[in-house]
N, C-alpha and C positions, 0 to 999 in steps of 0.2 A: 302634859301626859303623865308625868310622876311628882308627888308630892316631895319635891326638892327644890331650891333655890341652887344649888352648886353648878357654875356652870360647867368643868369639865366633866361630868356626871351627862349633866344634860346636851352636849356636843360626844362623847364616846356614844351615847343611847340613839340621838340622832343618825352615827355611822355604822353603828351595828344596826337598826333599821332598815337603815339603806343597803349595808350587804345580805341582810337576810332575805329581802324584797328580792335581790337580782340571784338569790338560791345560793348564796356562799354561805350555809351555815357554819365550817367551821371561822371562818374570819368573824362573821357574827357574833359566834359563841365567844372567841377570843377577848372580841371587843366589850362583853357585856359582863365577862369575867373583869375586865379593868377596872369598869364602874360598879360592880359588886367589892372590889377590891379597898373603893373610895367608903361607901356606904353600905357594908357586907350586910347589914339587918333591914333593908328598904324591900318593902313585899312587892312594889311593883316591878324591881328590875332582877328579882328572882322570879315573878311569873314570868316575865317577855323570856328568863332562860329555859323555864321551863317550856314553853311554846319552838325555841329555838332546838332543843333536844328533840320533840317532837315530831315535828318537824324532818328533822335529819335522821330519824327510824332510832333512833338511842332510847327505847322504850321503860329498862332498867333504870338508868341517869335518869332520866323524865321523874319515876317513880322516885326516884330517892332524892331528887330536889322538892317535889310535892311534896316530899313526906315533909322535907327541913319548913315548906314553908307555911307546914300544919302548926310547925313549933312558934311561926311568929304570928301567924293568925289565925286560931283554931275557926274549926266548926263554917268554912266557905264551902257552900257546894260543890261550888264550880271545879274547885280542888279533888275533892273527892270525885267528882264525875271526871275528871281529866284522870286519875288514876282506875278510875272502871276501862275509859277508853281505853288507856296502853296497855291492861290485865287484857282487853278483847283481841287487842294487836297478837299480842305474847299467845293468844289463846289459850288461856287459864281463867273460862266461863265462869269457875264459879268464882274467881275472886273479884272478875268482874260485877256478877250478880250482886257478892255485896258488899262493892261498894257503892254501887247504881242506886241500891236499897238506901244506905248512909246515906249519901247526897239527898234520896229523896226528905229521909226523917229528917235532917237538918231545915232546908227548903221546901216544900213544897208546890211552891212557885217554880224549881229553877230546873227548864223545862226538857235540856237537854239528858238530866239523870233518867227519865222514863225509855226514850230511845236507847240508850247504851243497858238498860233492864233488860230490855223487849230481844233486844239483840242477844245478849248471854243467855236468857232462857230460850232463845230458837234454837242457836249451838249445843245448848245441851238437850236438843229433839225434844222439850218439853212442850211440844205444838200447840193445846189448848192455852196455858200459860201465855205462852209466846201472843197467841193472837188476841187474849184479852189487853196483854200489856200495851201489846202496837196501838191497839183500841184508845187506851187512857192515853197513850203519850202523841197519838194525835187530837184528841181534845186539849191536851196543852197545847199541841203546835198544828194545826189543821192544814198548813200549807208546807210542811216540812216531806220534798218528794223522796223521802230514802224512806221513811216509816210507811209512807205510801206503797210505794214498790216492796217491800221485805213483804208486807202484809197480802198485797197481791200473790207474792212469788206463794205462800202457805197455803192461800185460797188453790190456785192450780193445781197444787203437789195433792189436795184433795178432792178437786176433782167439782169446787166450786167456781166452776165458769165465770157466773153470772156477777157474783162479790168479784174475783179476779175482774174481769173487767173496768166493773167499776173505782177499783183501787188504782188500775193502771192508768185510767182515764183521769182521773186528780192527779197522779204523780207525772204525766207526761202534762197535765196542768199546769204544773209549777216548775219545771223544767224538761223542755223538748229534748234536748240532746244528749241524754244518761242514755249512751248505747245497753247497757244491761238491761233498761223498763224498755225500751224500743223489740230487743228478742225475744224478752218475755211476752210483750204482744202481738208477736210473729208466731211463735210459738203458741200461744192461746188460739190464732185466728187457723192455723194448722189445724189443731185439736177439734174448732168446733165448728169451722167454718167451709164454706165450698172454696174452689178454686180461686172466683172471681175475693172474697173477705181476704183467701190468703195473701194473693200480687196485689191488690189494694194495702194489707198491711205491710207488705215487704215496701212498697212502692213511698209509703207514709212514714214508715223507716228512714227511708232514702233521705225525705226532705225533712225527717227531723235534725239528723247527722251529719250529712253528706256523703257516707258512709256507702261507697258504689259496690261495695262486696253485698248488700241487697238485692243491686241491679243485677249482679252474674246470678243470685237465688232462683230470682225470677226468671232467666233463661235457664238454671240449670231444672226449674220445676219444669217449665216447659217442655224440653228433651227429655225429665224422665216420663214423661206423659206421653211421649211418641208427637207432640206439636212442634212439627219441623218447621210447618210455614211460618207458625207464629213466632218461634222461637229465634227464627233469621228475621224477622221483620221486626223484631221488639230492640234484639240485638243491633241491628242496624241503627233503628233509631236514635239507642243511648248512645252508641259511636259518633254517630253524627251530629247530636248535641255536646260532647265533649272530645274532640277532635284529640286533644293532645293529653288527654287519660290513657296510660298505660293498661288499666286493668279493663275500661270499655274496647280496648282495641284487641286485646288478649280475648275477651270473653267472645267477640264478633268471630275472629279466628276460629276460635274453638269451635263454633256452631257450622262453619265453614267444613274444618277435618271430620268431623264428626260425619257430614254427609259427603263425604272424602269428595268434597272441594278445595284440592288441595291448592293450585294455583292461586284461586282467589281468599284463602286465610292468610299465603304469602304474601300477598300482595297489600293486606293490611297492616300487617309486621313490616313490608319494605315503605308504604307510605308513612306508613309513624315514626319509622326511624330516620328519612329522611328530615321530619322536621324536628327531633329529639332522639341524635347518634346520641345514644351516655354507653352506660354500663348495663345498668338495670335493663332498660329494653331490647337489647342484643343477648344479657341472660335469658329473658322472659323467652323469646324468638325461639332460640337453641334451645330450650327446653319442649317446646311446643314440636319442633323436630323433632328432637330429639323421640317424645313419645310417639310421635304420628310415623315414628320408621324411615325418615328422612334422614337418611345417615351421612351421606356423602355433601347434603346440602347444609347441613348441620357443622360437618367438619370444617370446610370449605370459610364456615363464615367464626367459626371459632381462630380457624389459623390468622383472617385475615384482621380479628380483635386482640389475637395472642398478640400480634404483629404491634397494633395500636396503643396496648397497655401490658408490655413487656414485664411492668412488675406485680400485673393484675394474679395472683392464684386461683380464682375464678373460673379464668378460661382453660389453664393446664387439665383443672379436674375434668372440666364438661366434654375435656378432649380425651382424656381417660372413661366417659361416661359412656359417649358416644361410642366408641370404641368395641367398650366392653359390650353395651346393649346391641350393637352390630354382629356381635361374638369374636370379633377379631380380638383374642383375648394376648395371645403374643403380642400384638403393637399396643396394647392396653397395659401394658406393665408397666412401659418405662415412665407414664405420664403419673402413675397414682407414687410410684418408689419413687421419683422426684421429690414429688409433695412430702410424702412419709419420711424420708430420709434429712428435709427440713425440718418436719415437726415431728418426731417420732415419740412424742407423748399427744398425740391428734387422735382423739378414740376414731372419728370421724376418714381420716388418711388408713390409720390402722387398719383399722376393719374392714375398708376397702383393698389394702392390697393383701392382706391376709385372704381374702376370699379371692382375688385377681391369682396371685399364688398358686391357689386349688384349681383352681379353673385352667393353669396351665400345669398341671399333676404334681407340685411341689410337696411334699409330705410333710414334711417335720417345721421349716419355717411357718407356716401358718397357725399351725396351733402354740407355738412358743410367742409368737406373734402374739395372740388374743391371750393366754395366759398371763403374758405383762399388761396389756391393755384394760384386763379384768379387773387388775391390782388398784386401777386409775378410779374406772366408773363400774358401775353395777347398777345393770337393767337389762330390757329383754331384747334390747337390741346386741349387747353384744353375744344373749344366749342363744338368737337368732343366727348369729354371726357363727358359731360352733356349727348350728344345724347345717348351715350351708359350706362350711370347709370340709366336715365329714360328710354330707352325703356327695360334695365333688368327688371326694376321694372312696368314696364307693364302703364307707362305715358306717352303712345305715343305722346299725342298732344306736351307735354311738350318736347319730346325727339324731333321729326322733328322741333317744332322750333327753337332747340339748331342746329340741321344738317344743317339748313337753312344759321345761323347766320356762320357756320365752312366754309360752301361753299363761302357765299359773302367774306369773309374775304379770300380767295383763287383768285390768278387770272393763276396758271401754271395752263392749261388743267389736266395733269396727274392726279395731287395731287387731283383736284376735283373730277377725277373718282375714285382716292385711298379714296375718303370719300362718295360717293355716290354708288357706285359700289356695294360695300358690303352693305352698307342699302339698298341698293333695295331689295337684296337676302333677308337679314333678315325678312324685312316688308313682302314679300311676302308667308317667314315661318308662320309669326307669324300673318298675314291677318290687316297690317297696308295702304296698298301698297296706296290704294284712298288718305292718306293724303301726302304721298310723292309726289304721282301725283298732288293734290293740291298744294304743296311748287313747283314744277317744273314752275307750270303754274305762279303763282306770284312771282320768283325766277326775279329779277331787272336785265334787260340785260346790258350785258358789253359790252363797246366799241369792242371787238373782237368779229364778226358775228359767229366765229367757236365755241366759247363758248353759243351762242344761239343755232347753231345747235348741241351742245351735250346735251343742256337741251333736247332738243325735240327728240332726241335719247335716253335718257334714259327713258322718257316718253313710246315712242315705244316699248323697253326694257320690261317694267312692264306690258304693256296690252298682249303682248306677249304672256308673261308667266301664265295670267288668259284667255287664249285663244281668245282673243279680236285682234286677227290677222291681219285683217284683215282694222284693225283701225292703228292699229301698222304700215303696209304697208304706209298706205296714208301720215302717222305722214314723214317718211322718204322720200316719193314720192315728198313731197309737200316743204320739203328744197332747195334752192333754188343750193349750190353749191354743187352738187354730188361728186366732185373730195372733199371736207372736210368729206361729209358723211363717204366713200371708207376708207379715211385714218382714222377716226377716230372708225371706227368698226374692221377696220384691228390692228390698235396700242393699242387702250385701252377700246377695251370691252372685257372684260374677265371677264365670269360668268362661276361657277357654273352650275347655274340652266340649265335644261338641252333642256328645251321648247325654254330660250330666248336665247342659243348657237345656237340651230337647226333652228329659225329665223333672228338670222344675218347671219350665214353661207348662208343658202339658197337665203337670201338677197344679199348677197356677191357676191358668185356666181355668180347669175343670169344681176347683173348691176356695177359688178364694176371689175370682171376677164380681159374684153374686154376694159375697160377704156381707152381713150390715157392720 
């Protein structure tokens, strides 16, 4: 392997091999430092360090032993493109770019420098660029499934089906199991295809991966399409071709509560655990209670796992969860201040009994609470966490402009309706709703127009539901792209309330059934 005769050279490179193979890079490195130590100018046993650095994310190191070992063997590609690579790690495009360019003028044979080009010009959105380069660096490597897949993923983002496809079909060629080319062709067959393309390609997923979070797709497409029968019989199936799969017995369940079959979702939870009691699947169970509003069967089977894994903190919380979600917010205290009071830098404990706190009218610990907690982490969960100690505590103004600050700090659609969705509901219990309506109207637009049309959708939402109808109407009339409205009241409105369900439904209905 290395141009030496020395044999402790050649036995330290042997054992640094070996621990790098079994993922011990630092012993690796150790070892390959000994034999640099023997023969400090030999270029082979500074490339295997530099592969070693690599390797172990020391992207910097990596770079500044390439550099050294430019000085003993100038002008190798490979070098130079192993230094594009860790500039793309580091995410510093363009230094990537040239050195991608370097490797290629020295080489132009050496085939890896075109992909590591192709890549730093996508990162820096140079999209044309990008897709001629994917172009040339699979004529050097035509079976290389990453340049396949990048070039596909550019095809979709513009709206070229037909090339996506085709790139996805080579890249799922040369290797089936890249969960990332398998979504992308989920996603493609979503986009252009009917029902029967999409659970065929969820389904082809399935058996490229193993990957049974496919299988629950395919049941959760079903149930949003209102296909009960099918969506229990498909369900069933998969359960009963993997009997002792936690996530096939969870997904059967589900389809079970959903059509509040309640007995027989338990009954899939108590047969699986019967032949796999662990942890995991008595979480999974208790959770599934837990949201289906099984409170007391929930607790019952927490106490008898607190019981089993006495030193588990798992079950203390789920017994604070349950608790709390039951509203029994007094015996919900002592289980989360346990926790908290073990880990009292736990953003996760914190935040919990800082709002457990409010919920039992405690004023001032809660927010001194989340003010240390802040200190720790910074995100919109803990500005979320403010929303909800203040409006416990009946300081609206101070609670939406904590909601305010959770949303800007959000740019996924979802997650924003996962924090807006329910304050709407609440405001509208508790008759806060005008000031939400006010934070909607001077909520700062983002560059994505569909996150303007959900402001103005939940807007619609709230008058709704104070029978302001009719105002609501105009608020969604007056959007400009109807095909975002359609998807966005179809995906992620989901209320409660029962005025602003029977307003987007009816809306629905009426302007978005017939859509092309």
């Amino acid at each position: 392997m290395f141009r030496t005769d020395n044999k402790n050279v050649y036995e330290l490179t042997e054992k640094a091999q070996k621990l790098f193979e079994a993922g011990d890079f630092a012993g690796s490195l150790e070892t390959i430092n000994r034999a640099i130590s023997i023969l400090p100018r030999n270029v082979d046993l500074h490339d295997f360090k530099s592969d070693i650095l690599f390797h172990s994310g020391d992207f910097e190191e990596t770079i500044k032993e390439l550099e050294f070992i430019e000085t003993l063997d100038p002008g190798d590609a490979s070098h130079y493109s192993m230094e594009s690579l860790c500039y793309l790690q580091m995410g510093d495009d363009e230094k990537a770019l040239d050195l991608a360019d370097k490797a290629i003028k020295v080489d132009k044979d050496y085939e890896f420098s075109y992909y590591n080009r192709a890549r730093a010009l996508n990162n820096l959105g140079r999209t044309e660029d990008a897709i001629s380069a994917y172009k040339l660096s699979l004529e050097k490597n035509p079976s290389d499934p990453d340049g396949h897949r990048d070039l596909a993923e550019l095809y979709l983002d513009a709206g070229n089906y037909k090339m996506a496809e085709r790139e996805l079909k080579l890249s799922l060629r040369f290797r089936k199991n890249d969960k990332i080319t398998n979504d992308l062709m989920v996603e493609l067959k979503l986009a252009t295809g009917g029902a029967f393309e999409f659970t065929k390609a969820l389904l082809d997923a399935f058996k490229n991966t193993a990957d049974t979070d496919y299988l629950v797709r395919i049941t959760d497409f079903l149930l949003d399409n209102g296909d009960m029968d099918n969506a229990e019989k498909i369900a069933k199936d998969f359960y009963n071709s993997a009997l002792d799969n936690l996530d096939m017995a969870s997904n059967l369940a589900k389809v079970y509560y959903i059509e509040q079959k309640y007995d027989m979702g338990n009954r899939i939870f108590k047969e699986y655990i019967k032949r796999n009691n662990n942890i995991e699947a008595n979480e999974e169970y208790i959770k599934m209670l837990v949201t289906t509003a099984q409170y007391d069967l929930a607790l019952s089977i927490i106490e008898e796992n607190a019981r089993k894994y006495p030193e588990e903190e798992t079950f203390i919380f789920y017994k604070f969860y349950a608790l709390s979600e039951k509203g029994e917010h007094a015996d919900a205290l002592l289980p989360i201040k346990t926790l908290y009071d073990k880990q009292p830098d736990s953003v996760q404990y914190g935040i919990n009994y800082a709002i457990e706190l409010s919920h039992n009218g405690v004023k001032d610990e809660p927010v001194d609470i989340l003010n240390r907690i802040s200190k720790l982490d910074k995100g919109p969960e803990i500005e979320r966490a403010y929303y909800t100690v203040y409006g416990n505590l009946g300081l609206y103004d101070k609670a939406v402009e904590y909601l305010g600050r959770a949303v800007e700090m959000d740019d996924d659609i979802e997650e924003i309706c996962d924090i807006l969705n329910p304050a709407i509901e609440d405001s509208i219990t508790k008759n806060y709703h005008e000031k939400i309506i006010q934070l909607l109207n001077t909520l700062p637009d983002k560059e994505e127009n569909i996150i303007h049309a959900l402001y103005a959708i939940e807007k619609a939402c709230i008058l709704s539901a104070v029978n302001r109808t009719e105002e609501a109407t105009k608020i969604l009339e007056g959007i400009d792209s109807k095909e975002d409205v359609c998807m966005i009241i179809n995906q992620y409105m989901d209320f409660e309330n029962s005025r602003i369900s029977e307003f987007l439904e009816d809306y629905f209905n009426k302007h978005c059934n017939n859509l092309n």
